[in-house]
N, C-alpha and C positions, 0 to 999 in steps of 0.2 A: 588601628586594626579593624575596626568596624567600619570606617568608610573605605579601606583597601578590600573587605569584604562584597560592601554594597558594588563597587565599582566591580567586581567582577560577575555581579547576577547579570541572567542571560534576561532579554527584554522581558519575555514569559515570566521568568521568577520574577522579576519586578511589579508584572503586573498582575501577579496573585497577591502582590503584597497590595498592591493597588483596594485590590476586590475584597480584599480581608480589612482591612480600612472603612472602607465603607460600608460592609456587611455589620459589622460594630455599631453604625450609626442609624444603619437603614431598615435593618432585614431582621433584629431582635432576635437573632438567633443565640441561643445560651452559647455559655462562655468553652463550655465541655464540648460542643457540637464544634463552633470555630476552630480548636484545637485541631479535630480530627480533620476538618477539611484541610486542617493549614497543610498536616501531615499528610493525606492526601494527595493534595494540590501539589505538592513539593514532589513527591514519587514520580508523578504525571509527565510534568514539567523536567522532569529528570532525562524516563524514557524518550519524549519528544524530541531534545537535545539529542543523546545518543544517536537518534535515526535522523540527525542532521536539521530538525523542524524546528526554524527559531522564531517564526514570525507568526503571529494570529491566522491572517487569511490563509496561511500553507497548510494546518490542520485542517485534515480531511477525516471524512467518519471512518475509513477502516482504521487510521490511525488511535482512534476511541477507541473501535471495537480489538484491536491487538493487543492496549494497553488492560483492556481488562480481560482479556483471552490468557496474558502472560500473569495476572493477577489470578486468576483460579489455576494457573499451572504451578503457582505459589502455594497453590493450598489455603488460598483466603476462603472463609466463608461464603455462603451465598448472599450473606446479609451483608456482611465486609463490601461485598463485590456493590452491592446495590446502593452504602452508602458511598461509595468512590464514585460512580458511577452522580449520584447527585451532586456532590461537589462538583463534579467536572462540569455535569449539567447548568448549574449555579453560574460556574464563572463563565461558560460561554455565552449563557443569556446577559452577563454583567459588561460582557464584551462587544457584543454586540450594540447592545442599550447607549455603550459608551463611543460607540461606532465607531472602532478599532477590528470590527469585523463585520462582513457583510450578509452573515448568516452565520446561525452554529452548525455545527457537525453531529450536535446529538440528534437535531429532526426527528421526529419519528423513532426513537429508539426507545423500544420497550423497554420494561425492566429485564435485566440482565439474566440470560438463562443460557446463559457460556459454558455452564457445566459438561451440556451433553451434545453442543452445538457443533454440528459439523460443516466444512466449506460448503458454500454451492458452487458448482461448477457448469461450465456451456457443456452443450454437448460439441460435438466435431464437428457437426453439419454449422452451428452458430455460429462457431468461430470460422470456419469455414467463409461464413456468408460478411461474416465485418471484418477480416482482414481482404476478401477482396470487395467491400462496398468504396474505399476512395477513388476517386478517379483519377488514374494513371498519366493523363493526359496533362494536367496541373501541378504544380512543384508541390505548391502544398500538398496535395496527395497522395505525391510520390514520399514526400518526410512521412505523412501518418500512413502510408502501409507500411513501411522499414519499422516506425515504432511497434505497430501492431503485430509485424511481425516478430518483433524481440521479444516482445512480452510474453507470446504465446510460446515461441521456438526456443526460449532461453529462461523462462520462469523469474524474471526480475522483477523486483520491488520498485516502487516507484519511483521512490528517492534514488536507487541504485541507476533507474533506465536515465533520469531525467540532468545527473549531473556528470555520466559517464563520460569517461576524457575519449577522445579521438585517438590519442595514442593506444588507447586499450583495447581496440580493435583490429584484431588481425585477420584480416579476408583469405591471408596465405596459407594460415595457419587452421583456419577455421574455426578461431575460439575468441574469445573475450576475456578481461579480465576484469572483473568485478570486485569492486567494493564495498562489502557488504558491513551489517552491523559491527561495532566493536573494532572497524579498521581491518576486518580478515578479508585477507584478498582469495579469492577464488575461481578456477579455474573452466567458464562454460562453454561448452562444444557449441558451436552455429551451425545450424543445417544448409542446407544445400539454397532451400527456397529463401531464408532469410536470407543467406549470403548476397543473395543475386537483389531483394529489395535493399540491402543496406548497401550495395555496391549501385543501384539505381541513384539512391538517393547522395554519397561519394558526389557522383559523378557532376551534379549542379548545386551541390552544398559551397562551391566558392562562390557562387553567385550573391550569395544571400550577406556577404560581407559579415564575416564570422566576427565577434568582438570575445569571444571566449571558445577557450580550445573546447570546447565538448559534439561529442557525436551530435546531437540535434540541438535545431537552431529555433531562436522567433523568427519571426518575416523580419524584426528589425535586428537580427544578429546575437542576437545573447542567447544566452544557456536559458532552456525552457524549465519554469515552476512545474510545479506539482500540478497545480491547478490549471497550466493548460496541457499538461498531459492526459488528464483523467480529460479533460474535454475532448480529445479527441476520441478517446473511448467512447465516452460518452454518443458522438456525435455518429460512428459508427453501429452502435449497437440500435442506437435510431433508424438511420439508413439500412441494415440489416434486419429490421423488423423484430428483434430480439424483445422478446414484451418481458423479462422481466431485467429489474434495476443490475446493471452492468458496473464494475468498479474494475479498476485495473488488479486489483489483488484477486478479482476471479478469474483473469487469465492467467495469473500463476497456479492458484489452485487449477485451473484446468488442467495446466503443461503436467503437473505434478500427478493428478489422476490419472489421465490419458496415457503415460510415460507406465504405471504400473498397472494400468488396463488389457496394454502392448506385452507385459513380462518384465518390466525393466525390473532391475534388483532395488532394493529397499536404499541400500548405504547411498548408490551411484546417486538417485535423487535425492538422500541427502545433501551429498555434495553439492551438486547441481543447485540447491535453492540456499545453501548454506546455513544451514542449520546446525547448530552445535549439538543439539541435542536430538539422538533419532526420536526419541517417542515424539516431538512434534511432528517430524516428517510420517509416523505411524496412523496418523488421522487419518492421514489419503488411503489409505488399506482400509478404514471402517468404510470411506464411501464406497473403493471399490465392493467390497463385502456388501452392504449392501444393494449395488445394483446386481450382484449376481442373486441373492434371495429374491428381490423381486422380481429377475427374470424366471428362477428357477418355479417361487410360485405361480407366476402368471400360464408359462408356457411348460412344464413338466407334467406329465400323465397324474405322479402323483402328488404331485405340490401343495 
């Protein structure tokens, strides 16, 4: 029963078991602290599965920052939050060290203050400027405007834009079908400008000698990681001058402000980013809320 168990740990749980092994030997951490990481580490490694992330280098920092966003939406402590938050920390430095990864995800991550944390978002004019910074003239930049257009025109997760089937795109119809967390498929409208980059990019996606049915390709035909998705983000918000740090889960949080900036109703962007629960979708109301105070103080007679 116990090796029918181990045989079915996903890599991840394997290698916490790994890191909890050697933290015993190496790192003299009490026996009550180990515990909690282990506990920890397991929850972690849980969610990343879920959201389809089975491999070290595919861990990306929003994926951090979600795992402990959905932990204070739990009602964990802020202490709770900060020791998960070191576990993780722990094992990606252990990961790394073990060079099973080429960098952590935590970089740079303060101590957790997710409590009152809300998205940041581009303004229009940014997104604006990096979805048209690729150059139209290059295949390759015909594929990363269509992505950059999806992201922004359709509010997709990464994992969702990156493994999206070819069948799930319907140009006629004007929609997508998405699969989002938990296997719920979902229903997202494509606008008129996306339709026309993902119909661009249609057009010379046989060239590229597809080896997997999915909407976007590598240059060598396979279904694109995570990791060079956000690189193209990445690579754009460069080429657009955008000075501060750009992730693909800001272009969804943009779709999603922007959408209820315009009037859209509350539920509709729920659906739209798939959300099970409105109060997450509810966030995007505090940011709009607060840009309208600070217009109202800056620019009102009596503000």
């Amino acid at each position: 029963m116990g090796s029918d168990s181990k045989e079915k740990q996903t890599q991840l749980a394997k290698l916490v078991d790994r890191y909890l092994e050697a933290s015993v030997f190496e790192s003299g951490l009490a026996e009550k602290t180990l515990a909690a990481y282990a506990s920890d580490l397991s929850r972690y490694v849980a969610r990343l599965d879920e959201s389809g992330v089975r491999k070290p280098n595919d861990i990306l920092r929003e994926d951090v920052l979600d795992h402990l966003i959905a932990l204070r939406k739990e009602r964990l402590s802020p202490r709770s939050v900060a020791r998960h938050l070191s576990a993780i920390r722990r094992f990606h430095l252990f990961l790394v060290g073990e060079r099973l990864m080429d960098h952590s995800p935590t970089e740079d991550f303060d101590a957790p203050r997710v409590t009152k944390s809300l998205p940041r978002v581009l303004s229009h004019d940014e997104v604006e400027r990096m979805i048209a910074s690729p150059d139209l003239s290059d295949e390759r930049g015909l594929r990363d405007a269509a992505i950059l257009e999806l992201f922004y025109s359709c509010g997709l997760r990464i994992s969702e834009l990156a493994q999206l089937p070819l069948r799930d795109v319907s140009l006629e119809e004007s929609s997508l079908r998405v699969r989002g967390k938990g296997a719920k498929v979902r229903i997202v409208p494509l606008g008129a400008r996306a339709a026309k980059g993902v119909q661009a990019w249609l057009d010379l996606r046989p060239r590229w000698k597809a080896k997997r049915a999915t909407l976007f390709l590598s240059t060598r035909g396979n279904a694109m990681n995570r990791t060079s998705v956000w690189q193209v983000v990445k690579n754009a918000a460069r080429a657009a001058n955008v000075r501060q740090t750009v992730t693909p889960h800001m272009l969804r949080h943009s779709f999603a402000t922007h959408l209820l900036d315009n009037g859209a109703d509350l539920r509709a962007v729920q659906e739209m980013l798939g959300h099970a629960d409105i109060s997450t979708t509810q966030i995007y109301t505090h940011v709009s809320t607060d840009r309208l105070s600070k217009a109202h103080h800056e620019f009102h007679p009596r503000g």
